[in-house]
N, C-alpha and C positions, 0 to 999 in steps of 0.2 A: 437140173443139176446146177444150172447159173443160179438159181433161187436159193439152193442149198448153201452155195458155195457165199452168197452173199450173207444172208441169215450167220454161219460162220464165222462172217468176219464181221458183224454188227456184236455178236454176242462177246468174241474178244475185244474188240476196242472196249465193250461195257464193263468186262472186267479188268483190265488195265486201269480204269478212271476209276473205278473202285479200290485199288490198292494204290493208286495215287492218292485217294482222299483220306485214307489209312496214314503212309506216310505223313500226310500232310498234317492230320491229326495228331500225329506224337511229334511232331518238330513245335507245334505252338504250343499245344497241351503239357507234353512229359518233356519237353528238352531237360536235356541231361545237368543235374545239377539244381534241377529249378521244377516244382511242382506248380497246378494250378492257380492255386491260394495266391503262392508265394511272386509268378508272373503279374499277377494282378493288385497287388499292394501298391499303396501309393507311396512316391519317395519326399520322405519332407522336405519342405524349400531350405534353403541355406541360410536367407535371411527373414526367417518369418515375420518379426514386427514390423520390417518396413513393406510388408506384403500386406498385413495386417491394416496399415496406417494408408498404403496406396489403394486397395479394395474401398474402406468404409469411405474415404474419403471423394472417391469416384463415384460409389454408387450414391453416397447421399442418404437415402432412409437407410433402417435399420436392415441387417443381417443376422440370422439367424445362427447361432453356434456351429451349428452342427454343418453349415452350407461352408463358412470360414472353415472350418476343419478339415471339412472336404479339397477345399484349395489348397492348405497348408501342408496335406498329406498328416495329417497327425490323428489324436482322438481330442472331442469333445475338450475333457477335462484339461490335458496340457494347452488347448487354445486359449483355455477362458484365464487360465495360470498367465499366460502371455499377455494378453487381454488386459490383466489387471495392471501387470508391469509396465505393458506400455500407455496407461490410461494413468498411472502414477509419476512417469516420466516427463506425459505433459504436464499436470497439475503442480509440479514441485517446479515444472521451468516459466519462471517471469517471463520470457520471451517468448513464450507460445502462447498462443491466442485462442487453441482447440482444446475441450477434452472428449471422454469419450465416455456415453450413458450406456447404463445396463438397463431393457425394458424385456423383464422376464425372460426367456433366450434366447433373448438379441440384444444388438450393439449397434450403437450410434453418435458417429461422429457429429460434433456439435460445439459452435464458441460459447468459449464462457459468459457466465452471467455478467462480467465487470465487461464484456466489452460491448452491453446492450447499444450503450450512450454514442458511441463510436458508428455503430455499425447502421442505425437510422439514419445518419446525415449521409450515407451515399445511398439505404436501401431501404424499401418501402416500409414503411410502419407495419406491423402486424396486426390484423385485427382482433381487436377488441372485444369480448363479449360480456356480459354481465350475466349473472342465473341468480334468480330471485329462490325466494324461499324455499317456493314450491320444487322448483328444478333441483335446485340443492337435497331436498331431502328425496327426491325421485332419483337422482344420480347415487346418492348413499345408498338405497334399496337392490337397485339395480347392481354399483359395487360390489355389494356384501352376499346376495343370493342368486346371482348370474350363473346360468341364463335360467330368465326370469319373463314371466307374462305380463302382457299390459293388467290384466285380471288380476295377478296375484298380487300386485304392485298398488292397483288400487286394493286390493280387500286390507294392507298394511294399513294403507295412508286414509281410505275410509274416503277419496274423494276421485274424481275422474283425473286420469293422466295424459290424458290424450297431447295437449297443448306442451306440457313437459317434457314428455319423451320424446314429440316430434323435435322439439327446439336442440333438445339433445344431440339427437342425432343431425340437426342441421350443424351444430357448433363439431363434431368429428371426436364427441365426448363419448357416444353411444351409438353403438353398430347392430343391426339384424344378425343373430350366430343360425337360425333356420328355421323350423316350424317344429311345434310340441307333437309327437303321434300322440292325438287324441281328438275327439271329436270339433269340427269346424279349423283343426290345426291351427293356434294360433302362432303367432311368430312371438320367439324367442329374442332376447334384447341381451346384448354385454357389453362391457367397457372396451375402450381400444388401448389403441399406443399413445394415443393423443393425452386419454385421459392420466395415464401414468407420468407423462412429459410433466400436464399443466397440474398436478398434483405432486410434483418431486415426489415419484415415488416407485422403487427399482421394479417392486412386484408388487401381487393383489397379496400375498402372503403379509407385505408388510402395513396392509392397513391397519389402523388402532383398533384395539378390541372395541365392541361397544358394552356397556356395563349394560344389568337390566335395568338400571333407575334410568338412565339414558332414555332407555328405549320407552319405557313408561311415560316419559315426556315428551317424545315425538309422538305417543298417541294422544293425549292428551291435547297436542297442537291439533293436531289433525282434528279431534272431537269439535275442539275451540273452531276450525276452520270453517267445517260441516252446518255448525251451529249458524255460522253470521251467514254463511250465503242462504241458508235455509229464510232468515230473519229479510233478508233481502227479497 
């Protein structure tokens, strides 16, 4: 009878906490006046740009639109509207020293070009690098038909890349994007953020067309290339 009488009182406590988790359920979910969706909306900031100008400026690298919007409470497209205005607000003011770069979408706070001369006498030189020919036209390749193979990159240029692409990717011009599915999986090679920095240039969209006589001439180099080391 004790067993029964227990059993009894385990199964109401378990139905009690079951319509407690009911209530509980419509007080966050359906409170009155306010549906799901609408609990979960974010509320935009009051002062966006200067939320805008305090994020890029703390984090330093680039942020992604879509991650700022998320802070902002807003969508995408009114950040990058914001974004513009206040990346025009510095550049029209003589007395700022910042503006703010678009690299495909994302954003980056950064001093202007005029205060390079300035800004060496208290902080390290940047390093330097030079790309020879070869790098040069292996950076174009990789550019224009990324993600791309070390294979396919030579069968353009008609010479070994190896020494190129490594140096690439040493200088933070050229990143691994993953492996080809295909036999032996080679790795895949793209540009970075770097490379659109040190090429002013906001996206891959805006590089210059290449004509076909262009291109007719870079094979031709390349033949030329093929020819003297052969001679060698």
């Amino acid at each position: 009878m004790a067993e029964d009488n227990r059993e009894l009182e385990i199964n109401t406590i378990q139905e009690e906490n079951a319509e407690y988790d009911k209530t509980e359920e419509v007080s966050t979910d359906t409170a009155p006046g306010m549906n799901g969706d609408a609990a979960n909306e974010a509320v935009p900031v009051d002062n966006p740009k200067a939320v805008i100008g305090a994020v890029l400026f703390s984090v330093g690298n680039s942020v992604e639109y879509k991650k700022l919007a998320s802070v902002l409470g807003l969508d995408v497209d009114r950040t990058r509207e914001l974004v513009y205005e206040l990346k025009r607000e510095y550049d029209d003011n003589e007395d700022c020293g910042f503006t703010i770069i678009e690299l495909e979408e994302a954003v980056q706070m950064c001093s202007k070009a005029s205060m390079y001369e300035h800004l060496i006498k208290i902080a390290k030189v940047p390093k330097t690098y030079s790309l020879t020919d070869s790098m040069l036209e292996t950076l174009s390749i990789i550019a224009y038909k990324q993600p791309v193979t070390k294979l396919e990159i030579e069968k353009i240029r008609g010479v070994s890349c190896d020494r190129a692409v490594n140096k690439l990717v040493e200088y933070g011009l050229v990143t691994e994007l993953g492996r080809l599915q295909a036999p032996g999986r080679p790795l895949l090679f793209g540009t970075t953020e770097e490379f659109l920095r040190s090429f002013n240039v906001t996206s891959l969209d805006d590089l210059p067309t290449v004509s076909p006589d262009r291109i007719e001439e870079f094979k031709k180099e390349a033949a030329e290339e093929v020819s003297l080391k052969l001679d060698i």
